[in-house]
N, C-alpha and C positions, 0 to 999 in steps of 0.2 A: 239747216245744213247749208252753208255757201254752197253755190254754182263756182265750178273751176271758172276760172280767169287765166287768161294766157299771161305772160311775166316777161314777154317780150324776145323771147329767147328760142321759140319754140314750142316749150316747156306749157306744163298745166299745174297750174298751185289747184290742188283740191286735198282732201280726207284721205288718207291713206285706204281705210277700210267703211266707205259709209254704212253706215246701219242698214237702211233703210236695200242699198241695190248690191252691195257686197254680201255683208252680213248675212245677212234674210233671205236676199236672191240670189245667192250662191252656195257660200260658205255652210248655215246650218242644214240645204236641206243636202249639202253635199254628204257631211257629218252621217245625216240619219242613213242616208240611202245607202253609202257604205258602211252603214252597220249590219242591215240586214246582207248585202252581198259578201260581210266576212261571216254573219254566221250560216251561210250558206255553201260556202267553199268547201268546207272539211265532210261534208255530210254525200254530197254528190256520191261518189264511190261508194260509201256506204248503204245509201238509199238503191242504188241501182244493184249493188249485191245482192240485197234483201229481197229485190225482184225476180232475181233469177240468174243474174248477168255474172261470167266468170272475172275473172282480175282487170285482161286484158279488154273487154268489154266494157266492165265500170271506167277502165281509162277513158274509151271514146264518147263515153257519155259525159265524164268531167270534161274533155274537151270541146261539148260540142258549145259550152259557154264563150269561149275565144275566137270561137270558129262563131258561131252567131254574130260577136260583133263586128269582127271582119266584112260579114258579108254585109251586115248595115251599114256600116260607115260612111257609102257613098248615097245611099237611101235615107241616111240621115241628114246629108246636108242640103240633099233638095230639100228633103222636107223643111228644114227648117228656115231653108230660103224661101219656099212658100207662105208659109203661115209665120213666120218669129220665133224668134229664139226662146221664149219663154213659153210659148204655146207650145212648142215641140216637147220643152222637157216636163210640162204637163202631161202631157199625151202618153210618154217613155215614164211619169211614173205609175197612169194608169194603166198601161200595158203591165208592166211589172211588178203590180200588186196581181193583177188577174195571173200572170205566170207566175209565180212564187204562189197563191193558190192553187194553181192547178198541179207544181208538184208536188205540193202535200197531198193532194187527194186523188194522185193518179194511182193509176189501179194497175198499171204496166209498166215495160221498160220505155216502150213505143212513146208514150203519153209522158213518160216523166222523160226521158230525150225532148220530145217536143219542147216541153215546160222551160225545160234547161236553154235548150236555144232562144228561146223568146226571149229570155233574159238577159241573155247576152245581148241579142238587138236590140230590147229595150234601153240595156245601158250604155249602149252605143251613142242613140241617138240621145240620152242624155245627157251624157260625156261630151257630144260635138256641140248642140246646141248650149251648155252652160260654157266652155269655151269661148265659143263666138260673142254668146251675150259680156260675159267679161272683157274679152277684148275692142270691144265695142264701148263698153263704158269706161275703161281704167287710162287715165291718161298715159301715154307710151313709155315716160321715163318713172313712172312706179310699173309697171308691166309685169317685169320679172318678180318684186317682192310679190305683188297680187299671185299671179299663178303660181310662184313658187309655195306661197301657202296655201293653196287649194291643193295642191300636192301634197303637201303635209298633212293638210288636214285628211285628204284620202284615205292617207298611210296608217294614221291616228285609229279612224275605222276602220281598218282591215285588220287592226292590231285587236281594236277591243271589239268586236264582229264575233267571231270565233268563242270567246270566253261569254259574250252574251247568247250565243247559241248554246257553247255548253250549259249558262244556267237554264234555260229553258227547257232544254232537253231532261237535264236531271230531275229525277223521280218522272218525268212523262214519256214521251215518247219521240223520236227524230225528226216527224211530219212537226209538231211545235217550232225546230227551228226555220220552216219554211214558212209560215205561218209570222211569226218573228219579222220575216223578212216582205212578206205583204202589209205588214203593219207599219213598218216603217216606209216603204216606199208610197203608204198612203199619206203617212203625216209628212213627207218631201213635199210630198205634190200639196195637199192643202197650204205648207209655207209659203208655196213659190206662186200659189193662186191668188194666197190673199195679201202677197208686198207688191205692192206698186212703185214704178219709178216717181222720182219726184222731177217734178219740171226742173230746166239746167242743169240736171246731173250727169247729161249725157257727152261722152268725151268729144276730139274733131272726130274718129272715125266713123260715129253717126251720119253727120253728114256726108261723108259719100258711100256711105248706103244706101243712101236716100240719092242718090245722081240720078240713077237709072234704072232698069229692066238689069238681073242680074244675067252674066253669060251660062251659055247653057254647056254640059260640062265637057265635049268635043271641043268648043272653043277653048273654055280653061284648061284644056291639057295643051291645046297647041301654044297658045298664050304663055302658058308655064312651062313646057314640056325640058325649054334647059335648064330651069332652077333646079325642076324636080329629077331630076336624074344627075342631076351634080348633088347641091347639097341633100335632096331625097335619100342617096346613099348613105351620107353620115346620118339621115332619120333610121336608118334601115340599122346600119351598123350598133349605133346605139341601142336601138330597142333589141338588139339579138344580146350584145354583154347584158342587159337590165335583165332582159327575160329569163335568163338561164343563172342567173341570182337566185332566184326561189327554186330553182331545181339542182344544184350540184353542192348547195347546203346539205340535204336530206340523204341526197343519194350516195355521198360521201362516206357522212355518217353510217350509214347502213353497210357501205363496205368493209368499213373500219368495225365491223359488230357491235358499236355504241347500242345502249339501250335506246328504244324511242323515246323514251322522256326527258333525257341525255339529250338527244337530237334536237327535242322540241325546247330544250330549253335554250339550246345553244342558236336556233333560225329567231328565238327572243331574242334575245341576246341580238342578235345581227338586228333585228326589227327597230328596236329602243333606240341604237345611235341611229339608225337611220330617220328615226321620227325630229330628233334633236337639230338637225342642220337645215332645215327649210328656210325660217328664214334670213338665215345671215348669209346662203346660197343665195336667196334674189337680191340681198342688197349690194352684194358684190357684183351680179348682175348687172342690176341699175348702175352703180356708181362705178364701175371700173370696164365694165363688159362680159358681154356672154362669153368670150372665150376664156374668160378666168377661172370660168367654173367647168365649161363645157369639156376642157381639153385637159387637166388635173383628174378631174372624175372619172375619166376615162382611163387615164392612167392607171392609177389609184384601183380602180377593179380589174383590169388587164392585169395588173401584177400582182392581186389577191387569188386569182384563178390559177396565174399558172403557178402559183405559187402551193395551193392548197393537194395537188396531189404526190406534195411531198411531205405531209402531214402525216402521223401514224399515232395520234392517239386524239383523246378531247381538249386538252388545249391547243394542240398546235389548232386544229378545227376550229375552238372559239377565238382565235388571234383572226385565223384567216378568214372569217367570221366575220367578226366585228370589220374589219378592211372592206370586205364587202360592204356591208352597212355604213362603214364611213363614205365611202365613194357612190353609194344611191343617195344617200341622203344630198350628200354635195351640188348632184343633179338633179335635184327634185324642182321640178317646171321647166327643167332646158328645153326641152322638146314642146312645151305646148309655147314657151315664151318666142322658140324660134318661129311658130309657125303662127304667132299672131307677128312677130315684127313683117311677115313676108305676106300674109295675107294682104289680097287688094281689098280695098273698102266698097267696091262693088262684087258681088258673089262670094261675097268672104265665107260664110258658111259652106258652099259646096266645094271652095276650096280648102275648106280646112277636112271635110269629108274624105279629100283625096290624100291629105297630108296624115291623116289619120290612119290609112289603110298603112301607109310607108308605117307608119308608126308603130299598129299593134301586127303587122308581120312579121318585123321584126324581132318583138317580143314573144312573135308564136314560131319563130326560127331558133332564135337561142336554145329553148329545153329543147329541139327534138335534134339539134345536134348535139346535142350533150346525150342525148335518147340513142342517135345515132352510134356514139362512140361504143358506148355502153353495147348496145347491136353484135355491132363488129369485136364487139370483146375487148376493149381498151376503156375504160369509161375514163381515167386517166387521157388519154387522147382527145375523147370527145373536149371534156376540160378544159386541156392545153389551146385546140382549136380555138374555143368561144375567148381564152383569156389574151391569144395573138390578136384578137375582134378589136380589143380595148384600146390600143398604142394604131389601129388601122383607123376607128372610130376618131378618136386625136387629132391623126393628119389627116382627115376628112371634114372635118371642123375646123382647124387651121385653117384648112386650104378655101374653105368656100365659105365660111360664115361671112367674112368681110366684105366679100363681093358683094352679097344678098341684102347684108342691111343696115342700114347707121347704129344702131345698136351692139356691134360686131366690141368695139375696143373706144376708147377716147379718141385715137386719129382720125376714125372712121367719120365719128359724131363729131368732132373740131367741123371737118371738111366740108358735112351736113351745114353746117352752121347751128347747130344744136348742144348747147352746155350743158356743162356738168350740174346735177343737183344732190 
């Protein structure tokens, strides 16, 4: 495999996807890991019923996986600024073999809560630390296509996750798909143990990784404190429309008395195009700029939401449906691609820990106003709310991606002195 060479422009000629630190060290153990985390998802509620736990209660225990990574996010990036970014996501798949064990075999609500949370921290800090290492190795102007597929391929597992839980489960018992889900998080981590980088694969932002002593993360908020609360917001905004995608699918449906299998065919349905656009999303990215994608995509689900509670049967649902899925998929890596363009190359991991938290708040604010609406007796409202989020999200991206970083549009990148590839 060539070492990239600079082309004089900037720019780094290398491999789109090397085998060896892409491939191997990202991509497939991303694949497995999200497999077990989708056949993991559907069962929670169900497992925590089984122990004792009423409707409302299996809720807080499926939540507490969201809620676990949240609170690692920031614990992830030290960590992984201590020891490397491959050592961390080592570490987060040995953690989450042990918890995906231990809710199979917990014996209470207490113990399988626990279980659930670990896993959520686990996958935190494997989420930040596979992050960093990618952005660290992928030359900047393939950036977008790299993450934007790593989001796909996420999505890919979360999709087929579930249907591999269901086989397992069938003819046995529900503890198999937790079990499932320790098996694979062990073969991630054996991938990511035994690929090694190869000399010269490493991009420029290696090197100022390597400058210094990273800052400790009082500095980094002062240091960042106006990025992140200018464009931090449009992380926030964003993650609130994405979030609340997988929840006013379902709960729609259910108002409308669609069958559940009606329902589930139709959050397919949304899934499938959404798996399709990743990566002609980053190359738009790369070649034209983030706001091409960032600021259409947002549209695009803004006007699927408010659009959907004016639905009253299953296709208007599958139209509004698929809109959704058209507009995640379009988005798939905007958020991690922005927060590698802005990361500094010294403490880039702690700072992408904080860029994180902006991130899945976001995602854990969407459903619970959409939850909210629904509260207050309007779920209709809640709806409406999250889809005004989308055209807010827009001009929040407009307004500050280009400030933040030459990757922003071509005039940005002219200016940079950085060409097109």
């Amino acid at each position: 495999m060539p070492a990239p060479t600079s082309n004089g422009d900037g720019a780094y000629r290398a491999p789109m996807f090397p085998m060896r630190t892409v491939v191997l060290g990202a991509f497939v153990p991303t694949f497995v890991f999200g497999v077990g985390l989708g056949a993991m998802l559907p069962i929670i509620a169900p497992s925590a019923v089984a122990r004792g736990a009423d409707l409302a209660t299996a809720g807080v225990v499926a939540a507490l996986m969201p809620i676990g990574q949240i609170l690692a996010d920031i614990p992830a990036g030290a960590l992984a600024t201590r020891i490397g970014d491959r050592r961390a996501m080592i570490i987060a798949g040995l953690v989450a073999a042990f918890a995906f064990a231990g809710a199979a075999l917990s014996p209470g609500l207490v113990t399988l809560g626990i279980a659930v949370l670990a896993v959520g921290a686990a996958s935190a800090v494997y989420n930040l630390a596979r992050h960093s290492y990618l952005t660290e190795i992928t030359p900047p102007l393939q950036r977008a296509r790299v993450l934007s597929t790593l989001g796909g391929i996420h999505r890919i597992a979360q999709f087929v996750g579930p249907f591999a839980g269901a086989l397992v489960i069938h003819g046995g018992q529900v503890h198999h798909a937790y079990l499932l889900g320790a098996g694979t998080a062990v073969a991630a981590t054996i991938t990511i143990a035994v690929t090694r980088d190869k000399p010269g694969t490493r991009g420029p932002d290696a090197v100022a990784s390597a400058a210094g002593p990273a800052p400790g993360l009082a500095e980094m908020l002062r240091t960042h404190r106006s990025m992140l609360t200018s464009l931090g917001l449009a992380v926030v905004l964003v993650g609130c429309v994405r979030g609340a995608r997988q929840t006013v699918i379902p709960l729609w449906g259910e108002h409308l008395g669609l069958d559940p299998a009606v329902i589930s065919l139709i959050f397919g349905l949304a899934g499938g195009i959404d798996m399709l656009l990743f990566y002609p999303a980053g190359k738009v990215m790369d070649r034209m700029g983030r706001l091409w994608i960032g600021v259409p995509s947002m549209l695009v689900m803004g006007a699927a939401m408010v659009a959907l509670p004016f639905t009253g049967s299953a296709t208007g649902l599958a139209v509004t449906a698929g809109l959704l899925g058209l507009g995640n998929g379009m988005s798939s890596g905007i958020l991690m691609t922005l927060g590698s363009d802005v990361a500094p190359g010294v403490g880039r991991a702690r700072f992408l820990g904080m860029w994180r938290v902006l991130q899945d708040s976001g995602m854990a604010l969407g459903p619970l106003i959409v939850s909210g609406g629904a509260a207050l007796g309007s779920l209709a409202a809640g709806i409406w709310v999250t889809g005004a989020l989308g055209p807010c999200a827009s001009a929040a991206l407009a307004r500050w991606v280009p400030r933040w970083t030459v990757h922003a549009n071509r005039t940005t990148r002219r200016r940079a002195g950085i060409g097109d590839r």
